[in-house]
RODONU-263725 format. One record per residue: x, y, z negated of N, C-alpha, C in turn; chain; residue number from 0. Coordinates in nm, 2 decimals, decimal comma. Atoms other than C-alpha are relative to their C-alpha. Layout:
N
<n.x = X	n.y = Y	n.z = Z	ca.x = X	ca.y = Y	ca.z = Z	c.x = X	c.y = Y	c.z = Z	unit = A	pos = NUM> .
...
END
This chain:
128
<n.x = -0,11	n.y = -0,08	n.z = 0,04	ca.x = 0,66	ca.y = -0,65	ca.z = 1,35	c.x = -0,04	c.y = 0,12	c.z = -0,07	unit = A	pos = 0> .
<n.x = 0,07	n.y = -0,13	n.z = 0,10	ca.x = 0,64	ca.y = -0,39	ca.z = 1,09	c.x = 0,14	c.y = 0,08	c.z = -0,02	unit = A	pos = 1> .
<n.x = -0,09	n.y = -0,08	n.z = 0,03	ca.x = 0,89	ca.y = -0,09	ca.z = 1,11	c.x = 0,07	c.y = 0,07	c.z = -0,12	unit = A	pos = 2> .
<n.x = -0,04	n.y = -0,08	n.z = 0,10	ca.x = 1,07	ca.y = 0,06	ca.z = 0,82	c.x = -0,04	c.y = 0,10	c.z = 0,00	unit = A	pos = 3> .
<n.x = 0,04	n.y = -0,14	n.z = -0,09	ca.x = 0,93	ca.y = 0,42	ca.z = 0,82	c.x = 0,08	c.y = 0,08	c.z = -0,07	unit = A	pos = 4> .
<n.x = -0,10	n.y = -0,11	n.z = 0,06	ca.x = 1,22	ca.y = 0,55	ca.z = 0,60	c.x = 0,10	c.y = -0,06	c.z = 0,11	unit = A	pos = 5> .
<n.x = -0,08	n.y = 0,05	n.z = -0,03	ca.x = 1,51	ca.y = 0,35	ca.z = 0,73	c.x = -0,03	c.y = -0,08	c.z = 0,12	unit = A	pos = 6> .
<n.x = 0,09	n.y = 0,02	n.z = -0,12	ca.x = 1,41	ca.y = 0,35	ca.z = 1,09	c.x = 0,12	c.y = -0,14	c.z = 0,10	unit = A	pos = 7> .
<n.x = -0,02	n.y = 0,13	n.z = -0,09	ca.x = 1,66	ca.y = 0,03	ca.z = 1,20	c.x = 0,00	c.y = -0,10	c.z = -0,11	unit = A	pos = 8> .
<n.x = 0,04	n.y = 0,15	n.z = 0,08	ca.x = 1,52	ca.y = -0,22	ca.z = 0,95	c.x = -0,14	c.y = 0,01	c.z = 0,01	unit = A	pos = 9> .
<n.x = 0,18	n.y = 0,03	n.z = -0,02	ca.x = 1,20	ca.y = -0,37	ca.z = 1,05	c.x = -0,04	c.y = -0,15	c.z = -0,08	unit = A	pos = 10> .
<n.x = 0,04	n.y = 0,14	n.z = 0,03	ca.x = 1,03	ca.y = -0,69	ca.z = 0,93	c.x = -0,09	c.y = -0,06	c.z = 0,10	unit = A	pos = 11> .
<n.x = 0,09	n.y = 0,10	n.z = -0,12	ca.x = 0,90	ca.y = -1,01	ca.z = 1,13	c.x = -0,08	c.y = -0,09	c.z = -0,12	unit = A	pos = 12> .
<n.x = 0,09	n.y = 0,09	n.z = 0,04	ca.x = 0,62	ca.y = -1,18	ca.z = 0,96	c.x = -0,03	c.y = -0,15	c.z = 0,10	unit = A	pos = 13> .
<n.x = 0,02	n.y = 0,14	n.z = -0,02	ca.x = 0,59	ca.y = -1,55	ca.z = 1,02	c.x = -0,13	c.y = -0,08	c.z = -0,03	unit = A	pos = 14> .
<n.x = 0,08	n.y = 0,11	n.z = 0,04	ca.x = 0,31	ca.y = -1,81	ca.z = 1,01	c.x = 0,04	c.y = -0,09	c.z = -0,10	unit = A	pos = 15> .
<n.x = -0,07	n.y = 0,08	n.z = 0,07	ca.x = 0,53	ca.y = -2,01	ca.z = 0,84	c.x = 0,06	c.y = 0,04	c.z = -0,09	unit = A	pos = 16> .
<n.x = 0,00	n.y = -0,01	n.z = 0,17	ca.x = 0,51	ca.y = -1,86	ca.z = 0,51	c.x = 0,11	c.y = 0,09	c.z = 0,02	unit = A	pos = 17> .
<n.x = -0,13	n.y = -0,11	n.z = 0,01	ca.x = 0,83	ca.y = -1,59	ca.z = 0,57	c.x = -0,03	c.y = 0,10	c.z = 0,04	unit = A	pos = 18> .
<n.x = -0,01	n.y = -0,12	n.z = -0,09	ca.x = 0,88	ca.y = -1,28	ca.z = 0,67	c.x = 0,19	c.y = 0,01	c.z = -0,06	unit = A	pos = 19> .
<n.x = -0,11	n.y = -0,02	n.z = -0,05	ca.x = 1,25	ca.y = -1,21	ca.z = 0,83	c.x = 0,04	c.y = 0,15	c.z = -0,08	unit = A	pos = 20> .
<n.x = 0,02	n.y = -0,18	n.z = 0,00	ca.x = 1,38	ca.y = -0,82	ca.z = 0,69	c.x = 0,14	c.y = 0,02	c.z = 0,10	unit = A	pos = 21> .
<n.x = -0,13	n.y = 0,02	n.z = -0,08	ca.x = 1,65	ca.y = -0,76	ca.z = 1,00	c.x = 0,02	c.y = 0,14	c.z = 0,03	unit = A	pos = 22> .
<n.x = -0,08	n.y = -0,11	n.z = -0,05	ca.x = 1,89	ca.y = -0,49	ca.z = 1,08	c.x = 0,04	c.y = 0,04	c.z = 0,14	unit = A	pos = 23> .
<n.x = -0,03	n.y = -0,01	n.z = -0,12	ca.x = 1,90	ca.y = -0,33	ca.z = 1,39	c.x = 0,14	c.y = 0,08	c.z = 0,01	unit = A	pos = 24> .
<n.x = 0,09	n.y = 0,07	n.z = -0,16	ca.x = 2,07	ca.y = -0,30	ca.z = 1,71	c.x = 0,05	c.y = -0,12	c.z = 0,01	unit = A	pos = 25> .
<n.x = -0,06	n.y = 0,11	n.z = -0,04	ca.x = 2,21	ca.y = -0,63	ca.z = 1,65	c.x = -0,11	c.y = -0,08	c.z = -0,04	unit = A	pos = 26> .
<n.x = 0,11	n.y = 0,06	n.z = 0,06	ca.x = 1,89	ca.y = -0,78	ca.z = 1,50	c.x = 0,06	c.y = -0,07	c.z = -0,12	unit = A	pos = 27> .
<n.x = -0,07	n.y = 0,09	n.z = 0,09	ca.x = 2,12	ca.y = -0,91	ca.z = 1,20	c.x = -0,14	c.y = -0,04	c.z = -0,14	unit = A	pos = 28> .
<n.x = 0,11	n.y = 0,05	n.z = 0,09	ca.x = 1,91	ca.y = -1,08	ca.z = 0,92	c.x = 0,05	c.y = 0,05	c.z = -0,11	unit = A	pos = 29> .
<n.x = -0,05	n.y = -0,06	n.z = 0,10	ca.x = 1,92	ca.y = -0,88	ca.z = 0,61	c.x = -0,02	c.y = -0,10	c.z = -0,12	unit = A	pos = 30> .
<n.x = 0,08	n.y = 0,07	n.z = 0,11	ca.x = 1,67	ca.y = -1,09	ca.z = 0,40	c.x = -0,12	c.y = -0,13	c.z = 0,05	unit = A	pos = 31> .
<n.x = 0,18	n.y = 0,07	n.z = -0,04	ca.x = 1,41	ca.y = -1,41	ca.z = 0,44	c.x = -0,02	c.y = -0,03	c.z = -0,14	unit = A	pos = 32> .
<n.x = 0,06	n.y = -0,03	n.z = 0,10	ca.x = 1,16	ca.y = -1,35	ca.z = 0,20	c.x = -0,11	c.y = -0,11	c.z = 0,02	unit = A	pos = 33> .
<n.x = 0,12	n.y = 0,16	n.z = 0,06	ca.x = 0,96	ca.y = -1,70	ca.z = 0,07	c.x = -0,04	c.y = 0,02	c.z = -0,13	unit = A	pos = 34> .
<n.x = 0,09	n.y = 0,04	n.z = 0,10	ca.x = 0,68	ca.y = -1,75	ca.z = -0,13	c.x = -0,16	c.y = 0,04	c.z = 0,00	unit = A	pos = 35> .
<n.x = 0,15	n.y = 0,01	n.z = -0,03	ca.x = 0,36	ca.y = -1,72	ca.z = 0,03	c.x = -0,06	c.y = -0,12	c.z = 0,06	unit = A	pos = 36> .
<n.x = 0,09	n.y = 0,11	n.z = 0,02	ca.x = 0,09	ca.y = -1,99	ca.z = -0,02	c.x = -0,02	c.y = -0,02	c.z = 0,13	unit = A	pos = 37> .
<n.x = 0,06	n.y = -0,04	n.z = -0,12	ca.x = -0,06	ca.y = -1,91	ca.z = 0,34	c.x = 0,10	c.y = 0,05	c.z = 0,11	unit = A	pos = 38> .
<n.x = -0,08	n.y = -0,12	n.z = -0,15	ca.x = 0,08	ca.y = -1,80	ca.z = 0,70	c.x = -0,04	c.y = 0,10	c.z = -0,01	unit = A	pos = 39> .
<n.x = 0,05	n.y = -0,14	n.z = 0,00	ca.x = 0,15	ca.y = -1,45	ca.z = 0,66	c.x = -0,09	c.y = 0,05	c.z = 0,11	unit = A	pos = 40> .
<n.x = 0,09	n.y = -0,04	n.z = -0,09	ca.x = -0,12	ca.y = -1,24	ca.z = 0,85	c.x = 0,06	c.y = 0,18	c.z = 0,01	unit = A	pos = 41> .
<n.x = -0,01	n.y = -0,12	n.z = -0,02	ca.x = -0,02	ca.y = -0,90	ca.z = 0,77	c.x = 0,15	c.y = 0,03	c.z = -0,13	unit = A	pos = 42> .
<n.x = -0,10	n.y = -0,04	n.z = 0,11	ca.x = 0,29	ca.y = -0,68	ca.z = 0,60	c.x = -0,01	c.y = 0,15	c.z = 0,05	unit = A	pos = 43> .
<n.x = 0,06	n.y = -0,15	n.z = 0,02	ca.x = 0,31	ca.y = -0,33	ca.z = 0,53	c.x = 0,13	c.y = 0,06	c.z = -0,08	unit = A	pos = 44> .
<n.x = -0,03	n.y = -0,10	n.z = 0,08	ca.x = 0,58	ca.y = -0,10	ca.z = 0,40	c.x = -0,05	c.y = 0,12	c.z = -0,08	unit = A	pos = 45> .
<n.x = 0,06	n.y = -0,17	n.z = 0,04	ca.x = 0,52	ca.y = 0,21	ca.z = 0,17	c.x = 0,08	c.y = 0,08	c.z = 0,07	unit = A	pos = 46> .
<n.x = -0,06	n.y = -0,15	n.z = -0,09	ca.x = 0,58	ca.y = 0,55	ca.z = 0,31	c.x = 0,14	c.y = 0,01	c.z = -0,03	unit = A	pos = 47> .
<n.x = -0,16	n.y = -0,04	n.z = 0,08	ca.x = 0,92	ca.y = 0,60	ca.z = 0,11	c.x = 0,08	c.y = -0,15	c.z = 0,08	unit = A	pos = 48> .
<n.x = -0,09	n.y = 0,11	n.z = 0,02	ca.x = 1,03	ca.y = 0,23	ca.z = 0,26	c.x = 0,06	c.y = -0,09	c.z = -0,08	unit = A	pos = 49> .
<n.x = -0,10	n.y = 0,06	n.z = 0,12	ca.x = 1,14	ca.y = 0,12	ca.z = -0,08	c.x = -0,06	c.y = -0,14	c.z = -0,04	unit = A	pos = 50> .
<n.x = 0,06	n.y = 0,13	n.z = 0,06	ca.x = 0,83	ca.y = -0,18	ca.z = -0,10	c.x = 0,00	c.y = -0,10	c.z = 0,11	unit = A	pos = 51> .
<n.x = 0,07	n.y = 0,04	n.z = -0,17	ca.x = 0,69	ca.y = -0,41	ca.z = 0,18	c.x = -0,05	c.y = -0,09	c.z = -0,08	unit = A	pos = 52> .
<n.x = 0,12	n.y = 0,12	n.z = 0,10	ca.x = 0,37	ca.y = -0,58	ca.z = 0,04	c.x = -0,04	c.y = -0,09	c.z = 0,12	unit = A	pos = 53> .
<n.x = 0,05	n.y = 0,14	n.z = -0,04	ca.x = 0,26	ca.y = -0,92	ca.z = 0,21	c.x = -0,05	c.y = -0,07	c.z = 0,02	unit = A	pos = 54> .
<n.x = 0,16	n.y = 0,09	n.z = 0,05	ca.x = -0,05	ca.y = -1,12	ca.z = 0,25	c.x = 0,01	c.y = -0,12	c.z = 0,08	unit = A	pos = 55> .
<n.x = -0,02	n.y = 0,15	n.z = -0,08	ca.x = -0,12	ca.y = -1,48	ca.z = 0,40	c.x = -0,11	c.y = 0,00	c.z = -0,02	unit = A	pos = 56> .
<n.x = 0,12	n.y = 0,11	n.z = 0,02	ca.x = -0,43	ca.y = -1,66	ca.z = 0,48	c.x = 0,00	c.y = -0,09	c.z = -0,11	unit = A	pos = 57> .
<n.x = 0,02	n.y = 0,07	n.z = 0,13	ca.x = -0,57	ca.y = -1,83	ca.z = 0,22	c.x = 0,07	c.y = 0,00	c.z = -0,13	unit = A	pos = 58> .
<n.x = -0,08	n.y = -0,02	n.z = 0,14	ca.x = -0,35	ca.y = -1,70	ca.z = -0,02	c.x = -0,05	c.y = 0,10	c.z = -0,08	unit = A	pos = 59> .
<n.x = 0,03	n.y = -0,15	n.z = 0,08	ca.x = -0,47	ca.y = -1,49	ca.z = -0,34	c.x = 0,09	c.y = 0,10	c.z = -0,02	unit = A	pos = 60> .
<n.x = -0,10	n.y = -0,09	n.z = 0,05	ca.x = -0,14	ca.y = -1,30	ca.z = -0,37	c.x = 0,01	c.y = 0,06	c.z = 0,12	unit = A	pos = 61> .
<n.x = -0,07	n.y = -0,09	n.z = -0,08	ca.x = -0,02	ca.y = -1,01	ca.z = -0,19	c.x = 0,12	c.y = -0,01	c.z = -0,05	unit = A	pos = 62> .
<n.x = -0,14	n.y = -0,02	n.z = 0,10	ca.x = 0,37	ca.y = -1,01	ca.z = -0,28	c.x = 0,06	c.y = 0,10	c.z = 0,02	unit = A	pos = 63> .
<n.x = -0,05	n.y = -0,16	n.z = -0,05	ca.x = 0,52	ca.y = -0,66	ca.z = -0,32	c.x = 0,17	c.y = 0,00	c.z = -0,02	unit = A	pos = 64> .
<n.x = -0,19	n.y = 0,03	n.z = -0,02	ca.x = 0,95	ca.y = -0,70	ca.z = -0,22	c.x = 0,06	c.y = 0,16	c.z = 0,01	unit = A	pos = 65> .
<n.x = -0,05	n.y = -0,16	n.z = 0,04	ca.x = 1,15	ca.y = -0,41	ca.z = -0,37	c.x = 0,14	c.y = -0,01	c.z = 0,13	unit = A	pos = 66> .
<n.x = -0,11	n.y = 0,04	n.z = -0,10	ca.x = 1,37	ca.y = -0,34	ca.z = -0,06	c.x = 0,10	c.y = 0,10	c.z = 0,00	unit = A	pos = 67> .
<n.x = -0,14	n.y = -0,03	n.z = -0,01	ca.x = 1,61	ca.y = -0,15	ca.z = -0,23	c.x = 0,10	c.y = -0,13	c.z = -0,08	unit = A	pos = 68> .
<n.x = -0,10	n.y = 0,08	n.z = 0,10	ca.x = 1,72	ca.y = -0,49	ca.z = -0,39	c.x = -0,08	c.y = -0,12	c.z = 0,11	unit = A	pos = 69> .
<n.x = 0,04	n.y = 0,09	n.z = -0,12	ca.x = 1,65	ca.y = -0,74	ca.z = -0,06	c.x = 0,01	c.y = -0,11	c.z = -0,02	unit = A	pos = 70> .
<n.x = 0,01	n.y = 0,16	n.z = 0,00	ca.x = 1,49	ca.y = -1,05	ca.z = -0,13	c.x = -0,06	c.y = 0,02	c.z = -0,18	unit = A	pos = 71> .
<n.x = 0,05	n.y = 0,02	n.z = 0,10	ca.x = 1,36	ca.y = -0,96	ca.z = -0,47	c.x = -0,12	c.y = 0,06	c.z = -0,04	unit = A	pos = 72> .
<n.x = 0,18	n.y = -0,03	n.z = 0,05	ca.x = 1,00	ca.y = -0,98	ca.z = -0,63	c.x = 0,01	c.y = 0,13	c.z = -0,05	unit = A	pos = 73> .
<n.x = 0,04	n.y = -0,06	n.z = 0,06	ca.x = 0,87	ca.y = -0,67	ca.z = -0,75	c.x = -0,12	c.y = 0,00	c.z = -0,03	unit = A	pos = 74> .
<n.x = 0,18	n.y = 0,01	n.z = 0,05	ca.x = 0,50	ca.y = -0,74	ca.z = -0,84	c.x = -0,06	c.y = -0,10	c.z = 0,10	unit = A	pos = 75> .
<n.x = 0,11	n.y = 0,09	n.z = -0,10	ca.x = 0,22	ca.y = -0,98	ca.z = -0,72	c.x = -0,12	c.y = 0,08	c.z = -0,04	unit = A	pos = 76> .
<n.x = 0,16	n.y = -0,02	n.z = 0,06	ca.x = -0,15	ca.y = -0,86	ca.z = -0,70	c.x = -0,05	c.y = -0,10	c.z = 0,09	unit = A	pos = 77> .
<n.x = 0,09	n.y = 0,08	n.z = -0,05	ca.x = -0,41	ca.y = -1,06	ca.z = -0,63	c.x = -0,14	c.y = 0,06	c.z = 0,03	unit = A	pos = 78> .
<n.x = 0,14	n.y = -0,04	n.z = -0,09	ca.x = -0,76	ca.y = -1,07	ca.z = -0,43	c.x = 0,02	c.y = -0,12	c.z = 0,07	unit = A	pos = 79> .
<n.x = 0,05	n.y = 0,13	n.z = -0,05	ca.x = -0,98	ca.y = -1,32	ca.z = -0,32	c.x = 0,01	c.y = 0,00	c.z = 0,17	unit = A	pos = 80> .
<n.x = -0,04	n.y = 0,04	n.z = -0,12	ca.x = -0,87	ca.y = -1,49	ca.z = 0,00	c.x = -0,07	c.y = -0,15	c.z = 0,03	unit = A	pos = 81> .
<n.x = 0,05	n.y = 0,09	n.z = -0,03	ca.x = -1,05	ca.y = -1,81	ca.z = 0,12	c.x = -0,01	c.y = -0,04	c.z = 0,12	unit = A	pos = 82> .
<n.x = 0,01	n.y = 0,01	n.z = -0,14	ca.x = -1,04	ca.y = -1,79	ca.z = 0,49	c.x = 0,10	c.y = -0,03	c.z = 0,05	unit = A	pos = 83> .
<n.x = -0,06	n.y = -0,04	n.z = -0,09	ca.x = -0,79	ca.y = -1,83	ca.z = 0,75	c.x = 0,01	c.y = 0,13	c.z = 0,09	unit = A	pos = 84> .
<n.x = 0,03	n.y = -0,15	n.z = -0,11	ca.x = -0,90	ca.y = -1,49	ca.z = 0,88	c.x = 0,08	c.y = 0,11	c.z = -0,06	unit = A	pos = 85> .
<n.x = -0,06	n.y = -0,14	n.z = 0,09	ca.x = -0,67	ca.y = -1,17	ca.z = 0,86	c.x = -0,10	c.y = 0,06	c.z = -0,08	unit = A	pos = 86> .
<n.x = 0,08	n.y = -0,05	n.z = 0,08	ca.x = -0,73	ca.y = -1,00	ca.z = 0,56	c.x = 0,09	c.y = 0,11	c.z = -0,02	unit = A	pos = 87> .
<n.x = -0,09	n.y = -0,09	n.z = -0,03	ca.x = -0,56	ca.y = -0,66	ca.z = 0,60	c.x = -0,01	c.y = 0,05	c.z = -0,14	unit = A	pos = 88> .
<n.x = 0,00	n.y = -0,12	n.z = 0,12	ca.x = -0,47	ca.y = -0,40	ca.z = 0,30	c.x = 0,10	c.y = 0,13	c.z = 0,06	unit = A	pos = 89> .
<n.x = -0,08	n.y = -0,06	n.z = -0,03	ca.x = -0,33	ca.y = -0,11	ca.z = 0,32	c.x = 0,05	c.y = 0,09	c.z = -0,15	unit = A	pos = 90> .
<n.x = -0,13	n.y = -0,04	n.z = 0,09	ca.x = -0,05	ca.y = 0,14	ca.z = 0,13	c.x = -0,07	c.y = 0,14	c.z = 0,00	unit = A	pos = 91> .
<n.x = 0,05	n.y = -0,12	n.z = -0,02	ca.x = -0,18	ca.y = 0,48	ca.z = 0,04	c.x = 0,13	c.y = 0,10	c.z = 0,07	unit = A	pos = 92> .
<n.x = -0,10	n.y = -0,10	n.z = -0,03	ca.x = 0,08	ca.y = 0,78	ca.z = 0,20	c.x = 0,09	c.y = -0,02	c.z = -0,19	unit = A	pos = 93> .
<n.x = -0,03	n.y = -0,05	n.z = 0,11	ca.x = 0,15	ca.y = 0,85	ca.z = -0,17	c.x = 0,09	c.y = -0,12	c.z = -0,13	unit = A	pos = 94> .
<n.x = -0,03	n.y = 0,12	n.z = 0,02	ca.x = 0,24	ca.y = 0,50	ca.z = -0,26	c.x = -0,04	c.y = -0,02	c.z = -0,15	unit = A	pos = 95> .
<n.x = 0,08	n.y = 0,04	n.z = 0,15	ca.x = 0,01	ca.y = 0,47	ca.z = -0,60	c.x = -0,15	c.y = -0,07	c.z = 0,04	unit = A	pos = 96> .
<n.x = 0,18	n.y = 0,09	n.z = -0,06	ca.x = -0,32	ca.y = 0,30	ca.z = -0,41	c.x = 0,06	c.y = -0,12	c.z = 0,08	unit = A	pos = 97> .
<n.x = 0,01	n.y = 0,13	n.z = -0,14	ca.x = -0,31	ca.y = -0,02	ca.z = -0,24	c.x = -0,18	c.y = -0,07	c.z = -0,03	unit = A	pos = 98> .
<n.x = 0,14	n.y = -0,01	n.z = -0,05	ca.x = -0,63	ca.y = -0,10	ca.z = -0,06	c.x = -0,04	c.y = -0,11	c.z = 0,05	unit = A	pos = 99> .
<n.x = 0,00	n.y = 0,15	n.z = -0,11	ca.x = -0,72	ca.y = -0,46	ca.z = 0,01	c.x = -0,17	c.y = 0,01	c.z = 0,07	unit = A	pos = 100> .
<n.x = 0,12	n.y = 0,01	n.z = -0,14	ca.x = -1,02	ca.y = -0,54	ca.z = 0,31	c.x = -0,01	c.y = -0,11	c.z = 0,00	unit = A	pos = 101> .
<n.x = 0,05	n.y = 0,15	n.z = -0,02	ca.x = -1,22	ca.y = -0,79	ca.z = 0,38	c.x = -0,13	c.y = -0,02	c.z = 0,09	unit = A	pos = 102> .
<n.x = 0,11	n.y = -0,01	n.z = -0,14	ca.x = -1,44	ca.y = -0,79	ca.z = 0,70	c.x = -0,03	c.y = -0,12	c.z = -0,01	unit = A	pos = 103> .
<n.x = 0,06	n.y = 0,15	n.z = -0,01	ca.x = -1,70	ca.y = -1,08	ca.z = 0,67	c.x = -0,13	c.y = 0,01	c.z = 0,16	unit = A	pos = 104> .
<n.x = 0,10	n.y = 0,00	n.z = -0,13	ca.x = -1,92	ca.y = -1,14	ca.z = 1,01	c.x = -0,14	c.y = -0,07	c.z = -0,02	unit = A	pos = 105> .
<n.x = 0,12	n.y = 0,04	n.z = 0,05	ca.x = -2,26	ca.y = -1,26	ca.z = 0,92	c.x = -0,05	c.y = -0,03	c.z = 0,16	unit = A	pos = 106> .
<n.x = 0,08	n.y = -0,02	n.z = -0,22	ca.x = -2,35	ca.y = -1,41	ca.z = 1,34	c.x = -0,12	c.y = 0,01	c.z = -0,06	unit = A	pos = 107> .
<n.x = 0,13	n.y = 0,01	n.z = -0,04	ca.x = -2,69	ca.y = -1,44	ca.z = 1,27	c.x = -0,10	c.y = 0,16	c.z = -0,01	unit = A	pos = 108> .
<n.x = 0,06	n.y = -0,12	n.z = 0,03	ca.x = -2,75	ca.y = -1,09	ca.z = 1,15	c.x = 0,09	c.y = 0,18	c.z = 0,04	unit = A	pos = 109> .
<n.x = -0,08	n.y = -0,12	n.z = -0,10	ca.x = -2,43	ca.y = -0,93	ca.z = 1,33	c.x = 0,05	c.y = 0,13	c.z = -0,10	unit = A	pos = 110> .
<n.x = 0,02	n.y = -0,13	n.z = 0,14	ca.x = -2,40	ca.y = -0,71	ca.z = 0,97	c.x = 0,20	c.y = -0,01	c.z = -0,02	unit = A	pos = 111> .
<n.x = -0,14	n.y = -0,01	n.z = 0,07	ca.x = -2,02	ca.y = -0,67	ca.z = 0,87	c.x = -0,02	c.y = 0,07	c.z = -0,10	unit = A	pos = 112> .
<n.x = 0,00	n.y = -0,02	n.z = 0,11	ca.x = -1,95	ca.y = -0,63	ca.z = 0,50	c.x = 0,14	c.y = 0,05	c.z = -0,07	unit = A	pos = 113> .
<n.x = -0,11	n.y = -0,07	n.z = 0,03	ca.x = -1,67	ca.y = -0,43	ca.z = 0,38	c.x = 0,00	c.y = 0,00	c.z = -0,16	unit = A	pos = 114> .
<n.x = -0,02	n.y = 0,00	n.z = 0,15	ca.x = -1,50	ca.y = -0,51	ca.z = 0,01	c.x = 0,12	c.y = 0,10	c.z = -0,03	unit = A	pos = 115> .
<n.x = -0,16	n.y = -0,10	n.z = 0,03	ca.x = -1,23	ca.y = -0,26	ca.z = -0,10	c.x = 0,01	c.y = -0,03	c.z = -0,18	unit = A	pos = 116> .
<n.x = -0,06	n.y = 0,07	n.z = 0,14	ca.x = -1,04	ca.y = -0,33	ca.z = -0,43	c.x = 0,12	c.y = 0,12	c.z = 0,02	unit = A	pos = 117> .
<n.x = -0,08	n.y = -0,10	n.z = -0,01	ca.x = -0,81	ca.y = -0,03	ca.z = -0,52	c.x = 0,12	c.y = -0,03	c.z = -0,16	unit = A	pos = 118> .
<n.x = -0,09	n.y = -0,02	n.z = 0,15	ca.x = -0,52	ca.y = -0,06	ca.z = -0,78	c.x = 0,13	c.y = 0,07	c.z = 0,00	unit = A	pos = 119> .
<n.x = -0,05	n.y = -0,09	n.z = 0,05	ca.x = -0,28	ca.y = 0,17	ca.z = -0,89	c.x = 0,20	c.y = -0,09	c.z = 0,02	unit = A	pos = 120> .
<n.x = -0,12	n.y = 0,06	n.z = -0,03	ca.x = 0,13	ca.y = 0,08	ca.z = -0,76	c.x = 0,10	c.y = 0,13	c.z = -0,14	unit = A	pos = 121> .
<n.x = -0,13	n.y = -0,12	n.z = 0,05	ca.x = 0,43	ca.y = 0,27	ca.z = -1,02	c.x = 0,08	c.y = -0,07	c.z = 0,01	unit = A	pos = 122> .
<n.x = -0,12	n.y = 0,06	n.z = -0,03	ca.x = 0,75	ca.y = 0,29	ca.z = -0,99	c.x = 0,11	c.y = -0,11	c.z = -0,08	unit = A	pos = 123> .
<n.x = -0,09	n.y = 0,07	n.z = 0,08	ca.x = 0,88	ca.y = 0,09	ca.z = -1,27	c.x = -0,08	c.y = -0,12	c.z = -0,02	unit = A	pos = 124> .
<n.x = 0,03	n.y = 0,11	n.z = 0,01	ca.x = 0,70	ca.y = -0,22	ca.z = -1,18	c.x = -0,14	c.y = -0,06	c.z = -0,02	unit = A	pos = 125> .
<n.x = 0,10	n.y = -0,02	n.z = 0,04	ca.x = 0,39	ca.y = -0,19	ca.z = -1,34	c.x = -0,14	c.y = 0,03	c.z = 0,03	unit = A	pos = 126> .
<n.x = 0,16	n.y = -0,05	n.z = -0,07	ca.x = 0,03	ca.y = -0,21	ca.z = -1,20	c.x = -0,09	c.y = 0,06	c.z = -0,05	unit = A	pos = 127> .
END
């Protein structure tokens, strides 16, 4: 469950099954189901302002970024390499011009974690 942080009674429910719910509270009414991830989502994320909520899935290269002053509609895809089943978190800067994708790999034999970051630039008029 991921909270709106502007518009504090709309939250989103991410699914395995490729959706994420966007519902209005206190009746839980369903605003929006948002399809079109390759993968069971693993993680979602609003920006600070509330106005995006980006997306990721297992095994999927796309993160999908959903403009949620217009519910249910694409506003950008970025991509980053996904191959696993394993969460692969990102996150949203405060300022909402960075998004930060991660990728924690476990190496058992050597116990080493490997950290990848990938930084790209979000504006408001669509444009990466």
């Amino acid at each position: 469950m991921q909270p709106n942080p502007f518009l504090h009674n709309v939250y989103a429910l991410a699914s395995y099954r490729k959706t994420v719910g966007v519902y209005l509270e206190p009746r839980a009414h369903l605003l929006c189901l948002l399809e079109g991830q390759a993968g069971g989502v693993t993680h979602a994320q609003f920006t600070a302002d509330g106005s995006k909520l980006l997306v990721g899935g297992r095994k999927d290269p796309e993160v999908l970024i959903w403009d949620m002053r217009n519910p249910g509609r694409l506003f950008a895809v970025l991509r980053r390499p996904v191959d696993t089943n394993q969460r692969v978190y990102f996150d949203v800067h405060p300022e909402n011009c960075r998004w930060v994708s991660e990728r924690r790999i476990a190496n058992s034999s050597a116990r080493q974690n490997a950290k990848f970051q990938e930084k790209t630039r979000l504006h408001s008029n669509g444009q990466i």
